[in-house]
N, C-alpha and C positions, 0 to 999 in steps of 0.2 A: 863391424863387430864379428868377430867368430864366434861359433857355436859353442866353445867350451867357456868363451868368456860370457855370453849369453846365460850360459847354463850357470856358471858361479853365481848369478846373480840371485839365483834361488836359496841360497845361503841364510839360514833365519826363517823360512819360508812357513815353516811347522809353526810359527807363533801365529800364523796370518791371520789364523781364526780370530786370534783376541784380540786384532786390532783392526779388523775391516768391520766399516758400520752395518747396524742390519746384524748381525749375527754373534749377536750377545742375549744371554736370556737363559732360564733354567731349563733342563729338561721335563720335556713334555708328558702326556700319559702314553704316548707310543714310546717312551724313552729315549729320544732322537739325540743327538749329542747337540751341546750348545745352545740348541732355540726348540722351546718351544711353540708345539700348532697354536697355543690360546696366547702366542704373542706376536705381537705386527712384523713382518721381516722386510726391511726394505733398502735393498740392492742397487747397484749402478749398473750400467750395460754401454759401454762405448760400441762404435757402429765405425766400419770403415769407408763408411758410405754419406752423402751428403743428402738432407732433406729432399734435395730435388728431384730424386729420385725415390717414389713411392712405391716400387714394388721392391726395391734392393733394400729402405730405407725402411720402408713400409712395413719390412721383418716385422724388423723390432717390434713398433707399432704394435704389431698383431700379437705377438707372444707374448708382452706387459698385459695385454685387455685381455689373453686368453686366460694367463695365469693369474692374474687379476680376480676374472672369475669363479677360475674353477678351486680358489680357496677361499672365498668370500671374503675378498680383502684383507685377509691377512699376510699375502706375500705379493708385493708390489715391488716392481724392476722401474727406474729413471732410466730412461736411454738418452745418449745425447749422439750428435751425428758428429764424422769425422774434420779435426781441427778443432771440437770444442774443448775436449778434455787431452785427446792425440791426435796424434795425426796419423792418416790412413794405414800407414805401414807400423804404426806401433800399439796397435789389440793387442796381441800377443804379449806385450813386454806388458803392457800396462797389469794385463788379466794374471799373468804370472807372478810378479811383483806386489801385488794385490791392491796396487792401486786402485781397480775398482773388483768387483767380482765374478763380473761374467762381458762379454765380447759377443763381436758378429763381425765373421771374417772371412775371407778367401786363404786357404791356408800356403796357397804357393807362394804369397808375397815372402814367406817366409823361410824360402828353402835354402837359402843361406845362411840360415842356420842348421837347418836338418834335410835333404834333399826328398829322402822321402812323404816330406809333406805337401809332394806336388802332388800326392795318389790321392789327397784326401779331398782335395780338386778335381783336379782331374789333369791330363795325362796328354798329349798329340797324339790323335789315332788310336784314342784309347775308347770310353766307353758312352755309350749314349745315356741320357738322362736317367731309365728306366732301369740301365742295366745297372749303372753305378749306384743308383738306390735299391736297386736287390744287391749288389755288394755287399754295400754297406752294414745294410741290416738282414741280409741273408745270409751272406755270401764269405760272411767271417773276415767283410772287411773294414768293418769299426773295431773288431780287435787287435787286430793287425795293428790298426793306425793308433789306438791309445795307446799303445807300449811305446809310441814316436814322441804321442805325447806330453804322458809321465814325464818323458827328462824335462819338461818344461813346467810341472806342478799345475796342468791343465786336464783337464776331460773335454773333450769334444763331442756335439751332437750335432747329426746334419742338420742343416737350418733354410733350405731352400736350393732349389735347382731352375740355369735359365733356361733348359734345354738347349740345345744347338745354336752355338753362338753363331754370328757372322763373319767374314773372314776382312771388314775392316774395310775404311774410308783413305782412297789415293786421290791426290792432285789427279794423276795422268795413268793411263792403262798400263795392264803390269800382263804381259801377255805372254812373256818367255824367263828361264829362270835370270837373263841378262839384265831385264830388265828392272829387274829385285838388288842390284847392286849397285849403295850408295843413297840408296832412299833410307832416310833417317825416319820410323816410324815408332810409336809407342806402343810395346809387348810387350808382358812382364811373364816371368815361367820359365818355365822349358820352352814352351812355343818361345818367346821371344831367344830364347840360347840356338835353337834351330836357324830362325829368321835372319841371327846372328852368321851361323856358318854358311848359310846361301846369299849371304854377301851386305844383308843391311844392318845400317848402323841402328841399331838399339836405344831406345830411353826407354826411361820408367820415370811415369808421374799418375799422381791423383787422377780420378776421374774430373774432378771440379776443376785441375789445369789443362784438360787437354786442348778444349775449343780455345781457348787465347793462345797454346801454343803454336796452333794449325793455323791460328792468324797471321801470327807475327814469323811463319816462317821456319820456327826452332825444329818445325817437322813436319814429314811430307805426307805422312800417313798415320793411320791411327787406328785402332780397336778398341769395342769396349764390348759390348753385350749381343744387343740385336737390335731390330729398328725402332720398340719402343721407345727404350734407353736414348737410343741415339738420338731421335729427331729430338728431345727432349733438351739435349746436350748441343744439339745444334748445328752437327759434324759435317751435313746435309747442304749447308748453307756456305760450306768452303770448299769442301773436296767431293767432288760429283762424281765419282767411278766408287761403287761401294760394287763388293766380293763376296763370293763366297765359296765354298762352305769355311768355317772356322774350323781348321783342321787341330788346331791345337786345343779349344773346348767343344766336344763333340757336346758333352751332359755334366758341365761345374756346378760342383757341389759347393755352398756357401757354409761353415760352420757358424753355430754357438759352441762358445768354447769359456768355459768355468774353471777359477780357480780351486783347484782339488782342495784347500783348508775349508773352503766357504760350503763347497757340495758337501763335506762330509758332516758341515756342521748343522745343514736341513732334517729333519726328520722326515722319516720314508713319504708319507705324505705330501710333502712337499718338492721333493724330490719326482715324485711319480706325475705333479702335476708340472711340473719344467717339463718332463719327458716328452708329457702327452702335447703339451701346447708346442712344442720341438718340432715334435709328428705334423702337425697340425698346421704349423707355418711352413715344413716342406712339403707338403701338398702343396698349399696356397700360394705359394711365391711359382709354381712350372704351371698352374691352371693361370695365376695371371699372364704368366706371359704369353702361353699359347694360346690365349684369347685375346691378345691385346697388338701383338708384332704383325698378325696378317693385316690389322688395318692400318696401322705406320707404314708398310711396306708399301700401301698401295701410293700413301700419302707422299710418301718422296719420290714415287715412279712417277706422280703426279707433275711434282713440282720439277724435273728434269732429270733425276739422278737415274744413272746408266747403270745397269746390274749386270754384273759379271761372274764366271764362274771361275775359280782358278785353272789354270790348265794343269794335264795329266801329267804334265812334263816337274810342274811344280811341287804336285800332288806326292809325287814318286821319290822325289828326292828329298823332300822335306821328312817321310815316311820312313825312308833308310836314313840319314840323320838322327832321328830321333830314336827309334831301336836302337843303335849304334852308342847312342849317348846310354840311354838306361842301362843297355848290358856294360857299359863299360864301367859306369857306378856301381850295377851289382857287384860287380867283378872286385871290386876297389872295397868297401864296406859291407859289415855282415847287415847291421839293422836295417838300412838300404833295402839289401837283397832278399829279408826275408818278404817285405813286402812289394817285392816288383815280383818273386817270384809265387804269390798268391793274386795279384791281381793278373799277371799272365797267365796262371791257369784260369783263375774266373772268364778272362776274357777271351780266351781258344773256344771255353763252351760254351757261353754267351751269345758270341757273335755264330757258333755254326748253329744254336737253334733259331736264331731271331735272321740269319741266313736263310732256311728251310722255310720260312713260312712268312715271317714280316716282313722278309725282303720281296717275297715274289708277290705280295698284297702289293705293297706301297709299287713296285713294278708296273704289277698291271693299271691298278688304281687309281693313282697320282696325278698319270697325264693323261687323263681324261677329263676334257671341258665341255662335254655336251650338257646342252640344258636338257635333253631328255630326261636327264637323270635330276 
């Protein structure tokens, strides 16, 4: 589907309010449009994630009990996990369309509709976990990205970061860029359009397809998160040379993303406690996982799997490819450009403060194994 046929779909879209459930009711004493605070409001939330995974999945989870909470049951979210109501790749359409009223999503699946929605993820060689959430909410760059939005009658809040991904599960060692040529592996992104021009062949599937396809063959590598995720998935148990770093999600940002008829139809109250519980699961989902990936790590070094680093040689050219790509999209669309050229400047000065001083910490710091300390 193209983007402008995507986009027609919003067609009608202004009625969504009066017919998505949950958000019918008279106005409140705060005057809120559509619902009000002394009536029960309750929402769907589709997940492009599968149960089995409890911190991706676990969002949800946490932001239904938070928001739950913090209105005293009167605004309750049903989440369901991906394939029950969509399938992984269709939040977006769903939450747009107003078939349900709010999502939990990786917004790159989706940049074939609007390219710039890889920023809101994140980017190869772009930002680490810390910085793209001072973007986000610092950095002028959640404004940026809802004006990409809007053409989809969506608001987006970040919803979770896995910090520094992995750089993915090979049959056999990938040691020179020669070697990257003809391996059929699963990417989705920019990262995967890179991985494409240095020579491998590309899928895109579900997290819940990957281990049966790494079975049967249909592919030789694969990526998903980091080694929580993974042992979990099972990736471990087939293709024993695991990579890294994951050059294409340095710091991915997970969205919640709400039908714009449905948020306008909360009253402020309500509204400010999605925000908070928003806030509140992107914390929680980068604390889980950087308490949880160093003992998976140890667990599959255990059980055999060989750790690799990519080489510079890889590093380098994946790096120029991908700049190469972005400028040539700026170049090509304005809405594009506006936001490639606010997260480029974010990240010139990002990266030279967290240079001067977290680089030469983590430097010194990092490889040092004495138990003295």
């Amino acid at each position: 589907m193209q983007r402008r046929d995507f986009i027609k779909t919003t067609a009608g879209a202004a009625t969504a309010a009066a017919i998505l459930p949950g958000c019918s009711g008279e106005s409140g004493s705060d005057g809120g449009p559509g619902v009000s605070t002394r009536e029960n409001v309750r929402w769907r939330l589709v997940s492009s994630y599968p149960r089995s995974l409890d911190t991706l999945f676990g969002a949800v989870e946490f932001l239904s009990e938070r928001v739950r909470i913090l209105t005293k049951d009167r605004f309750q979210i049903r989440f369901y996990p991906a394939g029950e109501v969509v399938p992984a790749t269709g939040v977006l359409g769903a939450v747009q369309n107003a078939t349900v009223q709010m999502g939990h999503t990786a917004a790159y699946y989706y940049t074939g509709h609007h390219p710039a929605l890889a920023f809101d993820t994140c980017v190869p060689f772009g930002l680490t976990a810390r910085q793209q959430i001072a973007w986000l909410y610092q950095g002028g760059g959640l404004d940026v990205l809802r004006e990409v939005f809007s053409d989809f009658n969506v608001i987006n809040f970040p919803g979770g970061n896995t910090g520094a991904q992995m750089g993915g599960w090979f049959r056999r060692p990938i040691e020179s860029l020669s070697d990257l040529r003809g391996v059929k592996m699963r990417i989705p992104g920019l990262g995967g359009e890179v991985m494409s021009e240095l020579g491998v062949t590309v899928q895109l599937m579900a997290g819940g397809e990957i281990y049966q396809a790494l079975e049967r063959g249909t592919i030789d590598a694969a990526e998903w998160v980091g080694p929580y995720d993974d042992v979990k998935l099972g990736f471990h148990e087939i293709a024993t040379h695991y990579y890294y770093p994951g050059w294409w999600e340095p710091g991915p940002n997970i969205s919640f993303i709400v039908n714009r008829q449905a948020w306008d139809s909360l009253p402020s109250f309500f509204q400010q406690a999605l925000e908070v519980a928003a806030k509140e699961t992107n914390l929680n989902m980068l604390a889980s996982y950087d308490a949880r990936n160093q003992e998976a790590l140890q667990t599959v070094l255990d059980e055999g799997v060989q750790l690799h680093r990519f080489s510079d040689e890889i590093l380098r050219d994946a790096e120029r490819i991908s700049y190469d790509m972005m400028h040539q999209q700026a170049s090509e669309e304005s809405s594009y450009r506006k936001v490639y050229d606010a997260f480029r400047q974010w990240r010139e000065d990002s990266f030279r403060w967290f240079r001067t001083n977290e680089h030469a910490y983590a430097e010194f710091a990092f490889p040092l194994m004495s138990s003295s300390h």
